[in-house]
N, CA, C and O atoms as CSV, one atom per row, in Angstrom:
chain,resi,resn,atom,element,x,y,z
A,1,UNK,N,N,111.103,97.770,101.661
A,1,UNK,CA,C,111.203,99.217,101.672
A,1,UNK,C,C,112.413,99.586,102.531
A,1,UNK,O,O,112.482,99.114,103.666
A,2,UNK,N,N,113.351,100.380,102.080
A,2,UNK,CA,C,114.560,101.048,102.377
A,2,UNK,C,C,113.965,101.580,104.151
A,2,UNK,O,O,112.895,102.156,104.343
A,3,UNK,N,N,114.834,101.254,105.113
A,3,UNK,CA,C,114.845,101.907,106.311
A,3,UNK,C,C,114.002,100.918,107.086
A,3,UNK,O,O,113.890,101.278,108.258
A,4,UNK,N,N,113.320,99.693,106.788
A,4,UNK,CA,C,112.088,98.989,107.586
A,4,UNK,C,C,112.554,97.651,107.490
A,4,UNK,O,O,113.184,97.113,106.580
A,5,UNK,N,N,112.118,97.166,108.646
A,5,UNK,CA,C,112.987,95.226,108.326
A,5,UNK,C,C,111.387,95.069,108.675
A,5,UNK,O,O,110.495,95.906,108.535
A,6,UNK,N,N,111.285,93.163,109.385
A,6,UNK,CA,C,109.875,92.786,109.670
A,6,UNK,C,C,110.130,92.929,111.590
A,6,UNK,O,O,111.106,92.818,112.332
A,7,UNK,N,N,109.004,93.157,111.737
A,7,UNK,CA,C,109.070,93.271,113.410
A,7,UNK,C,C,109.931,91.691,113.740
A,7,UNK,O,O,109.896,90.519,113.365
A,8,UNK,N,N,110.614,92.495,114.605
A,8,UNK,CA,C,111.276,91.113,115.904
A,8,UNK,C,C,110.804,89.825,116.116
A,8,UNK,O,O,111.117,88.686,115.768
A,9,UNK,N,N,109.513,90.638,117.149
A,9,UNK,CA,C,108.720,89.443,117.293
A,9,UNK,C,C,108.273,88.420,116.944
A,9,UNK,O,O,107.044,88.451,117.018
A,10,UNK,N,N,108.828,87.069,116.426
A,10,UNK,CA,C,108.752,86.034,115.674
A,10,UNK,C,C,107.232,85.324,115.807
A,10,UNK,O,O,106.717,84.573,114.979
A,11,UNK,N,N,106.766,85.693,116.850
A,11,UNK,CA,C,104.990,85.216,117.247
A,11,UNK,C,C,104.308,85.764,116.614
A,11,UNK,O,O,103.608,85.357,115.687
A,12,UNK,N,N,104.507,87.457,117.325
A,12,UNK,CA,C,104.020,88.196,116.638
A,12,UNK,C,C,103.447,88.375,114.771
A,12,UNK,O,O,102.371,88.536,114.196
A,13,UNK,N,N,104.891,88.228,114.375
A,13,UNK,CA,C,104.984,88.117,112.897
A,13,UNK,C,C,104.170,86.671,112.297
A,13,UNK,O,O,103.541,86.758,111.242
A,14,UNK,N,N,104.231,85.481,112.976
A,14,UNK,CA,C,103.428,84.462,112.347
A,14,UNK,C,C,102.313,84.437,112.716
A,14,UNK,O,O,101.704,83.575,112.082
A,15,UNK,N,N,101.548,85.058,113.601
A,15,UNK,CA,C,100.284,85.627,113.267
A,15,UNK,C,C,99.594,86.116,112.894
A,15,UNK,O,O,98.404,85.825,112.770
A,16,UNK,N,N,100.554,87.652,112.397
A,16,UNK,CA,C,99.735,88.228,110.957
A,16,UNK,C,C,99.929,87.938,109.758
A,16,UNK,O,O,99.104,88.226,108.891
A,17,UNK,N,N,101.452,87.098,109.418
A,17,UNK,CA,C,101.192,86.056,107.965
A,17,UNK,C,C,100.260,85.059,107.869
A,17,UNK,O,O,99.727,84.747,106.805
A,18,UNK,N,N,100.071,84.624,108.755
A,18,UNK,CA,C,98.629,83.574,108.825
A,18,UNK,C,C,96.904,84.611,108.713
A,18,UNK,O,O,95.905,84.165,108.150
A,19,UNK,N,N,96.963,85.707,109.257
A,19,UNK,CA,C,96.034,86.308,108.866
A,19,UNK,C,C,96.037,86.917,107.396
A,19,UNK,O,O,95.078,87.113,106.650
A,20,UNK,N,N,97.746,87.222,107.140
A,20,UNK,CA,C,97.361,87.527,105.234
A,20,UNK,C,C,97.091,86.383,104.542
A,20,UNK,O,O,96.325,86.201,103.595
A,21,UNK,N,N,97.801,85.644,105.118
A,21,UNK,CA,C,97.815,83.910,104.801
A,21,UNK,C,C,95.525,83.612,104.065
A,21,UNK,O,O,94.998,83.299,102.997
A,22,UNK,N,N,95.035,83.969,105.459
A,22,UNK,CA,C,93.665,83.361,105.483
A,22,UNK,C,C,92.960,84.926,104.752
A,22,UNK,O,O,91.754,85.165,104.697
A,23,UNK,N,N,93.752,85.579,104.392
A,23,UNK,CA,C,92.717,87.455,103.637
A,23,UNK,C,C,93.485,87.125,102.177
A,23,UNK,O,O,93.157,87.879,101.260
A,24,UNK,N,N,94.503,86.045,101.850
A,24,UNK,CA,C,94.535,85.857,100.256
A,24,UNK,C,C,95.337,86.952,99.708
A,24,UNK,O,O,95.159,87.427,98.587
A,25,UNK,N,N,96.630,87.508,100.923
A,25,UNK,CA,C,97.571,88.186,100.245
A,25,UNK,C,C,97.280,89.739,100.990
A,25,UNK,O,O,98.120,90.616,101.194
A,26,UNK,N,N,95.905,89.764,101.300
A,26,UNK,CA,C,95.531,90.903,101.768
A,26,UNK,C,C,96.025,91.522,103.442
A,26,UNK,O,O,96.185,90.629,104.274
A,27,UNK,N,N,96.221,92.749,103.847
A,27,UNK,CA,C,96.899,93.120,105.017
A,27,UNK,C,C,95.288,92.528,106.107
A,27,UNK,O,O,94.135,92.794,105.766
A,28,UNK,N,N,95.575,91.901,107.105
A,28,UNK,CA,C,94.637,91.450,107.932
A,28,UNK,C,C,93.953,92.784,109.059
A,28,UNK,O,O,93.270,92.495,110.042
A,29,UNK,N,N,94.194,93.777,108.792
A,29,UNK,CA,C,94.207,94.236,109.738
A,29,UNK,C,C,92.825,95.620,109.294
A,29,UNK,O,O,92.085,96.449,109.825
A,30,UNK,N,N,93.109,95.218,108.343
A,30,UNK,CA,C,91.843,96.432,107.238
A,30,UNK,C,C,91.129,95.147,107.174
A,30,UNK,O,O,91.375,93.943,107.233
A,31,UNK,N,N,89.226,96.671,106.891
A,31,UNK,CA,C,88.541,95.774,106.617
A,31,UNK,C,C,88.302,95.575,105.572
A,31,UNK,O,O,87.856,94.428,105.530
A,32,UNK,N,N,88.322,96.121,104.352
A,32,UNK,CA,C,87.967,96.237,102.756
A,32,UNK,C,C,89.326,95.193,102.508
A,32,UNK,O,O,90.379,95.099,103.138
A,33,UNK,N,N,88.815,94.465,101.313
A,33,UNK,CA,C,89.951,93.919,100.708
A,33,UNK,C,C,89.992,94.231,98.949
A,33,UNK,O,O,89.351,93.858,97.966
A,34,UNK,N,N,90.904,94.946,99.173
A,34,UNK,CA,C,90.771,95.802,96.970
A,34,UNK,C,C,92.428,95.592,97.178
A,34,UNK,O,O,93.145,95.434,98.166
A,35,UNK,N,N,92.673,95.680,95.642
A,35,UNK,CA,C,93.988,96.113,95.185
A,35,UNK,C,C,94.931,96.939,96.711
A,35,UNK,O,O,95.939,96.432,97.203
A,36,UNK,N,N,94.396,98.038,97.129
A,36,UNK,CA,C,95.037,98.704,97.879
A,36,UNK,C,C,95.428,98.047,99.833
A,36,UNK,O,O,95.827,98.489,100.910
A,37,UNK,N,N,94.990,96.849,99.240
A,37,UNK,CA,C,95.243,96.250,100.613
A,37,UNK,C,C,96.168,95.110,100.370
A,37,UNK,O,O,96.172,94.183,101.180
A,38,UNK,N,N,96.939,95.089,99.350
A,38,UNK,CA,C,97.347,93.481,99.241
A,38,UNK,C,C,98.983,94.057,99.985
A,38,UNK,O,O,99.683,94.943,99.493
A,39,UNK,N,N,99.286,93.305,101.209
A,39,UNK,CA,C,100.658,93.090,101.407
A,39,UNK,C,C,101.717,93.183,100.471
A,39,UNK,O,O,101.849,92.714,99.340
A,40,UNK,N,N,102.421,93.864,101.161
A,40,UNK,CA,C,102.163,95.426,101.666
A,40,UNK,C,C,101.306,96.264,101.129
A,40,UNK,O,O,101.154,96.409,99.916
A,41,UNK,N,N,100.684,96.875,102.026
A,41,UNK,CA,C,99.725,97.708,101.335
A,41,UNK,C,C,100.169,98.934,100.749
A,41,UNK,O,O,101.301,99.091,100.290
A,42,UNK,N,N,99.014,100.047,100.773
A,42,UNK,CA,C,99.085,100.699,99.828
A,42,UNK,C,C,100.127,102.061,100.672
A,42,UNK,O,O,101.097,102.736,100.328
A,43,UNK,N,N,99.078,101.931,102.190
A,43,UNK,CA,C,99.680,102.761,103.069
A,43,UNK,C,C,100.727,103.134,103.308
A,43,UNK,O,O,101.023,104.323,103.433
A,44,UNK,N,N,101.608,102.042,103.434
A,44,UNK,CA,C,102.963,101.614,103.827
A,44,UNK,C,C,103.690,102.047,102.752
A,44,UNK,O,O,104.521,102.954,102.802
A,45,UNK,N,N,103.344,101.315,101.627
A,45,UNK,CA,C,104.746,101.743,100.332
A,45,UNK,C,C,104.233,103.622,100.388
A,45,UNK,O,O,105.211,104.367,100.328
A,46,UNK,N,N,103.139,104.194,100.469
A,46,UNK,CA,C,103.014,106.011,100.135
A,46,UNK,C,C,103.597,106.444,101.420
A,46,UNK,O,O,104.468,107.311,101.354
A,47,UNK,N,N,103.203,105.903,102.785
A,47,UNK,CA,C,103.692,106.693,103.868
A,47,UNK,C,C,104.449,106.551,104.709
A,47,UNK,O,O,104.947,107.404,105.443
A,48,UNK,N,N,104.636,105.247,104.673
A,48,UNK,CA,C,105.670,104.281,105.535
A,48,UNK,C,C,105.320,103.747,106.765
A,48,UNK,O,O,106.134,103.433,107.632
A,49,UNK,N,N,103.694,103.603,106.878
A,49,UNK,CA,C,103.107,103.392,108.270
A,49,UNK,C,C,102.538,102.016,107.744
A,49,UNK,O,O,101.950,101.947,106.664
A,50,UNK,N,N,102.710,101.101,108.431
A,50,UNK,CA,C,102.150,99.620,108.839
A,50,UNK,C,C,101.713,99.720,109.754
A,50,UNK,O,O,102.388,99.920,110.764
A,51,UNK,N,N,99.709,99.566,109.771
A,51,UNK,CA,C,99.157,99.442,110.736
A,51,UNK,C,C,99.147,98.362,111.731
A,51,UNK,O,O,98.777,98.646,112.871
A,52,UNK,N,N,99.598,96.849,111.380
A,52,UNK,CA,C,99.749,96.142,111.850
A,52,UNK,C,C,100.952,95.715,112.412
A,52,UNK,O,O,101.167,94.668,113.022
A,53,UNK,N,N,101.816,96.747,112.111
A,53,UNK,CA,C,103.252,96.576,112.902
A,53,UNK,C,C,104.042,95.123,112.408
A,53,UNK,O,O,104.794,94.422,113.085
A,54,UNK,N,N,103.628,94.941,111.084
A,54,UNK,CA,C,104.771,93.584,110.442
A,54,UNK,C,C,105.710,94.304,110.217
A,54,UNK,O,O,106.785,93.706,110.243
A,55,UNK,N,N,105.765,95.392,109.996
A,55,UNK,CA,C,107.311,96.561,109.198
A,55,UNK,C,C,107.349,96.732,110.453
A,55,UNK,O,O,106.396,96.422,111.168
A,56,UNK,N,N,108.636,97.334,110.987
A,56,UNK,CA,C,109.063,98.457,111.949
A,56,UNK,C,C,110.409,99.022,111.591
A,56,UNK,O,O,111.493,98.468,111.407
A,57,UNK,N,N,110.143,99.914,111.557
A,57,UNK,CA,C,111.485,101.006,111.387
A,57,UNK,C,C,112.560,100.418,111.939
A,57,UNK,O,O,112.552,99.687,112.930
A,58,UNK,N,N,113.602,100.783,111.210
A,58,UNK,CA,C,114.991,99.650,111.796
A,58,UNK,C,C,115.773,99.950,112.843
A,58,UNK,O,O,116.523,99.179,113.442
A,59,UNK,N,N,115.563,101.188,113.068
A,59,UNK,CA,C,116.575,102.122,114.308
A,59,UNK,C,C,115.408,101.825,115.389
A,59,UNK,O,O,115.417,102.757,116.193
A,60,UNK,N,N,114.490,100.957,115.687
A,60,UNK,CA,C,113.615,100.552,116.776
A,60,UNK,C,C,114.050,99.612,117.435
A,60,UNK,O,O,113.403,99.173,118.387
């Protein structure tokens, strides 16, 4: 998505690919897992908010 890279944090970040990793594509951070949770979710591409902070805005 235009304006968002992946967070910095290289720890950070391989801990929540290992949690989509072990949710089967799904964002780890929700609890429902449907269509509207699969990485990236649904949130993110309509509003531009990543609850789990793998996106961060690029001017951060």
């Amino acid at each position: 998505m235009k304006g968002y890279k992946l967070n910095p944090d290289k720890e950070y970040v391989k801990k929540i690919i290992e949690g989509i990793y072990k949710k089967e594509g799904h964002c780890p951070c929700r609890v429902n897992i449907d269509e509207t949770t699969l990485c990236p979710c649904d949130d993110f591409i309509r509003d531009g908010v990543c609850k789990c902070n793998l996106y961060v805005k690029e001017n951060e």
